[in-house]
MDAnalysis code that builds the backbone (N, CA, C; Angstrom):
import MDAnalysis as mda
import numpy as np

u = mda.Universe.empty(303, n_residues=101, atom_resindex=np.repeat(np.arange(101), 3), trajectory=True)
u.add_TopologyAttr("name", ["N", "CA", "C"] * 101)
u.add_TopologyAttr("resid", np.arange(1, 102))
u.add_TopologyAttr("resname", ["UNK", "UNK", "UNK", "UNK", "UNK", "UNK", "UNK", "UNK", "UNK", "UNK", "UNK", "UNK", "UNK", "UNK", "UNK", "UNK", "UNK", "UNK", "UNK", "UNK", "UNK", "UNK", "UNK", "UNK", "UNK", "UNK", "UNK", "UNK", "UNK", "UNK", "UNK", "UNK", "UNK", "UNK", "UNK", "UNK", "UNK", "UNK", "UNK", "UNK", "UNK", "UNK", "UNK", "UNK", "UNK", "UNK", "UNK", "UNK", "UNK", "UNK", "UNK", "UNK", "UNK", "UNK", "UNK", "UNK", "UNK", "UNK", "UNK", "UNK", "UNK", "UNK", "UNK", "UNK", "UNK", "UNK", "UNK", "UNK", "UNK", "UNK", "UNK", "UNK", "UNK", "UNK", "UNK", "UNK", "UNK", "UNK", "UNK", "UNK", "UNK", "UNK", "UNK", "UNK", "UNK", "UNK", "UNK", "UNK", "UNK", "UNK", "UNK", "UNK", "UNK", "UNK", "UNK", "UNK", "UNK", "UNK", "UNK", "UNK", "UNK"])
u.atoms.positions = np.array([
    [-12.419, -19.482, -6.336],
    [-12.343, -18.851, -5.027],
    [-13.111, -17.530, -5.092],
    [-13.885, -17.389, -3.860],
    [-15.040, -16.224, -3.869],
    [-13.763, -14.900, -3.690],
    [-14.546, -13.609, -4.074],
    [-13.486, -12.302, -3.445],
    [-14.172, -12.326, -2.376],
    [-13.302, -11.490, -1.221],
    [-13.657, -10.936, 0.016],
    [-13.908, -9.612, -0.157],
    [-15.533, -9.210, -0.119],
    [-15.862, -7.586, -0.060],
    [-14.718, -7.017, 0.209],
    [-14.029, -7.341, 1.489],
    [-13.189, -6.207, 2.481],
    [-11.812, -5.983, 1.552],
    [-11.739, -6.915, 0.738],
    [-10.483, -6.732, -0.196],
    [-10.710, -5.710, -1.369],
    [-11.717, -6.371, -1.485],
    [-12.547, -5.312, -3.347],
    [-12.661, -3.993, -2.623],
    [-13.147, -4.104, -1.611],
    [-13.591, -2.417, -0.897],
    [-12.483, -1.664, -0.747],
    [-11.450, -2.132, 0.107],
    [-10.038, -1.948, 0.496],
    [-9.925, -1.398, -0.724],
    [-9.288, -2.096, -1.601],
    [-8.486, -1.370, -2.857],
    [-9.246, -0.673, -3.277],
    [-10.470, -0.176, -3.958],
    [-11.183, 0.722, -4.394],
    [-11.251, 1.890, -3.447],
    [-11.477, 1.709, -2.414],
    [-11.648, 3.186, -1.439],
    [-10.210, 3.351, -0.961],
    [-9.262, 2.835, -1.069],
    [-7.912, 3.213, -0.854],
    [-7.103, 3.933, -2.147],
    [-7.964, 3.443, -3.486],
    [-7.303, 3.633, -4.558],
    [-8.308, 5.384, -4.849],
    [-9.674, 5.407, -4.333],
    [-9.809, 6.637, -4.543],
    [-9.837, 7.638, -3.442],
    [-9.215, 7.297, -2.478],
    [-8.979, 8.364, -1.501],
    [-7.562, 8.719, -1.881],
    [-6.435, 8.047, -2.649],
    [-5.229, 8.589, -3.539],
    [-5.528, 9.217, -4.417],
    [-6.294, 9.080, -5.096],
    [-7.035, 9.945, -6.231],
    [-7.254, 11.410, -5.973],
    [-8.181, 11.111, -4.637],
    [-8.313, 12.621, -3.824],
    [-7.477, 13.660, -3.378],
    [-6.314, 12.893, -2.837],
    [-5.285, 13.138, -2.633],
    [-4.349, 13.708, -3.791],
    [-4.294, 12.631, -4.692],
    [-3.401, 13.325, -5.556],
    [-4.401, 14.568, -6.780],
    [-5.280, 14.786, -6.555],
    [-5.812, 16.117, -7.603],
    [-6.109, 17.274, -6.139],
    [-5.950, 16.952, -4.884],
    [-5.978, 17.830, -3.785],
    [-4.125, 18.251, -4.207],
    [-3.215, 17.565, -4.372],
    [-1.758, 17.935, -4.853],
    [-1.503, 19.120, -5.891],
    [-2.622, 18.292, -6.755],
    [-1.934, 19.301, -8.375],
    [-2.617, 21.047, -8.084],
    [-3.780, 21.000, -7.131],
    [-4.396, 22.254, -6.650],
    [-3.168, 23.149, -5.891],
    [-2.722, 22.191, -4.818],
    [-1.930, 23.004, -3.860],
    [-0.719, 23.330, -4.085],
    [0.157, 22.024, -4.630],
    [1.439, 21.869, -5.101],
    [2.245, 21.706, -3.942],
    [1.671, 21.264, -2.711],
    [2.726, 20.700, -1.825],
    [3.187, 19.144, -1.885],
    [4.520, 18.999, -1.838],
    [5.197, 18.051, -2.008],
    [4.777, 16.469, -0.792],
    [4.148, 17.180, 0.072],
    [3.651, 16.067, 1.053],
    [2.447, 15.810, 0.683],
    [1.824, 16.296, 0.240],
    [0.277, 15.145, -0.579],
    [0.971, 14.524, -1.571],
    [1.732, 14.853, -2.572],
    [2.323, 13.555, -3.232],
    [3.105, 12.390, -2.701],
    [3.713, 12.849, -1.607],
    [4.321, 11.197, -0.826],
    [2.924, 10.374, -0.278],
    [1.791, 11.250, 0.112],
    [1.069, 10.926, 0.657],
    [-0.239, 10.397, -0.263],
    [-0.701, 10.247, -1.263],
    [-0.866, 9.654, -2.065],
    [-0.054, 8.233, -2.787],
    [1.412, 8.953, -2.820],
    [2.444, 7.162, -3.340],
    [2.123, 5.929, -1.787],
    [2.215, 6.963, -0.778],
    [1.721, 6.025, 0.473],
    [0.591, 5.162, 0.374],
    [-0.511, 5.831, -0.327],
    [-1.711, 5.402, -0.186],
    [-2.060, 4.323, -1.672],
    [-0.776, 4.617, -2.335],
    [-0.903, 3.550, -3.590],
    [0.003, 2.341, -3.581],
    [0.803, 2.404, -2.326],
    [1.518, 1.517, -2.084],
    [0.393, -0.102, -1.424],
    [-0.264, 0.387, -0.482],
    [-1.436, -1.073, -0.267],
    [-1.867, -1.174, -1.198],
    [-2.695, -0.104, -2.515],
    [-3.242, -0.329, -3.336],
    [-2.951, -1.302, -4.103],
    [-1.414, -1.299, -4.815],
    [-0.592, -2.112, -5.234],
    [-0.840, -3.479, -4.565],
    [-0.470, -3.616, -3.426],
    [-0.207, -4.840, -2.711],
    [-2.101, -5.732, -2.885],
    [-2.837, -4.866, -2.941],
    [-4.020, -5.434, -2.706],
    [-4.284, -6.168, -3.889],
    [-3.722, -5.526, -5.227],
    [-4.135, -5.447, -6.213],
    [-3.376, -6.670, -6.713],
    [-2.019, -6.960, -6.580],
    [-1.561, -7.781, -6.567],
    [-1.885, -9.598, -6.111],
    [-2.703, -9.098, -5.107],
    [-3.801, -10.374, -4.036],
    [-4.721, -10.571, -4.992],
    [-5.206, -9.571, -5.659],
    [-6.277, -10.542, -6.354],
    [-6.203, -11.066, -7.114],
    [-5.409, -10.684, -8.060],
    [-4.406, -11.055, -9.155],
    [-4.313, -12.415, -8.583],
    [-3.339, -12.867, -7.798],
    [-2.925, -14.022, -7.617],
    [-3.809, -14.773, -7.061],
    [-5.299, -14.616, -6.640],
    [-6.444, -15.329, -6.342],
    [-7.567, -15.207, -7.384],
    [-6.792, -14.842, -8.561],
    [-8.257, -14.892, -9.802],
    [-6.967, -15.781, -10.583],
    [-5.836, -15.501, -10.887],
    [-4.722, -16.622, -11.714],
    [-5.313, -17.816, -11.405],
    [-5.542, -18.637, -10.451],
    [-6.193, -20.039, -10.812],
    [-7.648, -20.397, -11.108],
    [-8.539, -19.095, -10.029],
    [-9.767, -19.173, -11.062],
    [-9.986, -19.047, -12.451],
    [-9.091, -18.063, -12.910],
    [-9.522, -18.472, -14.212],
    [-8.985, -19.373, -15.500],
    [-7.414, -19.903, -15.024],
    [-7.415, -20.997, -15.386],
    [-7.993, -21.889, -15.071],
    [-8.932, -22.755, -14.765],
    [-9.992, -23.391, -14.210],
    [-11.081, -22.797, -14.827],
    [-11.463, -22.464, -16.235],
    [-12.137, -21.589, -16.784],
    [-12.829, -22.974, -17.912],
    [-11.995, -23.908, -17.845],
    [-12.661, -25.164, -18.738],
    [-12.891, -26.053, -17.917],
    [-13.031, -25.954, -17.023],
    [-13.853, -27.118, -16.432],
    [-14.964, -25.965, -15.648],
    [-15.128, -25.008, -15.980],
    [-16.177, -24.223, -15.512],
    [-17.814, -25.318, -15.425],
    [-18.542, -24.861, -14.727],
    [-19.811, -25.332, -14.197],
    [-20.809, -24.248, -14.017],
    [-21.970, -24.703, -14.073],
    [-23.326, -23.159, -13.664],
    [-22.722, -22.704, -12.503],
    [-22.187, -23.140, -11.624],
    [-21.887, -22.350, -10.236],
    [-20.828, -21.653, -10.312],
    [-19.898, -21.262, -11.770],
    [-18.944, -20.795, -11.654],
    [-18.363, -19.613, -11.454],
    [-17.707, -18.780, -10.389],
    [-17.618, -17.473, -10.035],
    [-17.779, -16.507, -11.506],
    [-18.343, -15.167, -11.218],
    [-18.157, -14.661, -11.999],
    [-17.036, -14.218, -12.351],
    [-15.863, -13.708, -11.679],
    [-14.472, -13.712, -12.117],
    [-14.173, -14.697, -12.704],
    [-14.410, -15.524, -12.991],
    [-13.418, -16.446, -13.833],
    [-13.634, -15.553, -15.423],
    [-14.942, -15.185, -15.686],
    [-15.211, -14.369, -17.019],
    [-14.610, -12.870, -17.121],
    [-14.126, -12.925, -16.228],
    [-13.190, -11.386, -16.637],
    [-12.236, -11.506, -17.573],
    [-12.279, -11.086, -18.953],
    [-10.976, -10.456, -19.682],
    [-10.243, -10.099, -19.329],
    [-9.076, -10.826, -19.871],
    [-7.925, -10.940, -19.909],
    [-7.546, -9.725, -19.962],
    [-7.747, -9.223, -21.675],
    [-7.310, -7.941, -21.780],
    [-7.820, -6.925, -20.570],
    [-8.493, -6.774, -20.167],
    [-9.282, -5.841, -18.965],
    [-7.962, -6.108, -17.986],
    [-7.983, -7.570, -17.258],
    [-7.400, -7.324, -16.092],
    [-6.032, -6.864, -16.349],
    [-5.401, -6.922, -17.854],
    [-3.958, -6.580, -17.715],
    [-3.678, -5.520, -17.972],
    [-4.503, -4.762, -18.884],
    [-4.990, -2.867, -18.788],
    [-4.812, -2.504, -17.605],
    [-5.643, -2.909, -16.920],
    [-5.935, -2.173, -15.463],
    [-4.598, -2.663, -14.596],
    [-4.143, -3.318, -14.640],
    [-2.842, -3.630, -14.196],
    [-1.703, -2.593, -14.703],
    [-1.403, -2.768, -15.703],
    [-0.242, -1.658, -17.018],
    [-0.998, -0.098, -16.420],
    [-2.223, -0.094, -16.346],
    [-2.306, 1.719, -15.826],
    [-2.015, 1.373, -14.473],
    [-2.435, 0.253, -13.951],
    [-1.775, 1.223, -12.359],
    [-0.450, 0.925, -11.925],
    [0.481, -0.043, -12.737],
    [1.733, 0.312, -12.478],
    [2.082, 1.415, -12.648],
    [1.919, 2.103, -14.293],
    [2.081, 3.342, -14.620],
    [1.815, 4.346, -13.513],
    [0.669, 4.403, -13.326],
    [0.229, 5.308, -12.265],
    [1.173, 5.654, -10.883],
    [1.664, 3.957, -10.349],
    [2.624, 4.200, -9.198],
    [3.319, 5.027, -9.615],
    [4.453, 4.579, -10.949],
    [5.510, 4.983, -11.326],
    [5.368, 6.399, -11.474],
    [4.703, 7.114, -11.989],
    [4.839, 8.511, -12.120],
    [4.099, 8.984, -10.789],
    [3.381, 8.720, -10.247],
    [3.278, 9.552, -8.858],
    [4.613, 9.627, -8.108],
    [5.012, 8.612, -7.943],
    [6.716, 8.241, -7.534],
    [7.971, 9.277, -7.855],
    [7.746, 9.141, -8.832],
    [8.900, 10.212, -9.847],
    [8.713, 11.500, -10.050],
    [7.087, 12.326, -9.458],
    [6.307, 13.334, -9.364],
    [6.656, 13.559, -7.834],
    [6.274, 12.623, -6.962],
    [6.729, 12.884, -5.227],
    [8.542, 13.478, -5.236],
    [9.700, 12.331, -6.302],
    [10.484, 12.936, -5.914],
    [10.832, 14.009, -7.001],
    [10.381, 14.559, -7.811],
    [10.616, 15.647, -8.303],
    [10.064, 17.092, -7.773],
    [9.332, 16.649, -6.836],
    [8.343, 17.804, -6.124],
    [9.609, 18.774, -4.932],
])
């Protein structure tokens, strides 16, 4: 299954306009850019989660691969579950940073 730009785009420009957000936080130290960042990592999550579950059968389907075969199916393993483990992490302590603020 192909990605949809608007998904890959979505999470990347949603995931670094939280970014923005949260080092615009650690400058100011107001407690509402950190909810407002966990806000903005909350779709992130959800998006991130979508692809996840639309690359799980591409790339099992990785042996009966063919020349036409998406390039996601060749994404590492280890890669996608890194990047997964940091951005749970990531929720979790922005989370616990919003309510400690």
């Amino acid at each position: 299954m192909r990605r949809s730009p608007t998904l890959i785009f979505g999470h990347f420009a949603l995931a670094a306009a939280g970014l923005v957000v949260w080092i615009i936080y650690l400058i100011a130290d107001q407690s509402l850019l950190a909810w407002i960042a966990f806000a903005l990592l909350v779709p992130v999550a959800l998006l991130g989660f979508t692809m996840l579950a639309r690359w799980l059968p591409t790339f099992r389907a990785r042996a009966t691969a063919g020349a036409d075969a998406p390039a996601e199916r060749h994404f590492p393993v280890v890669v996608v579950g890194a990047h997964g483990a940091v951005a749970v992490v990531t929720v979790v302590l922005v989370l616990l940073a919003a309510l400690g603020s």
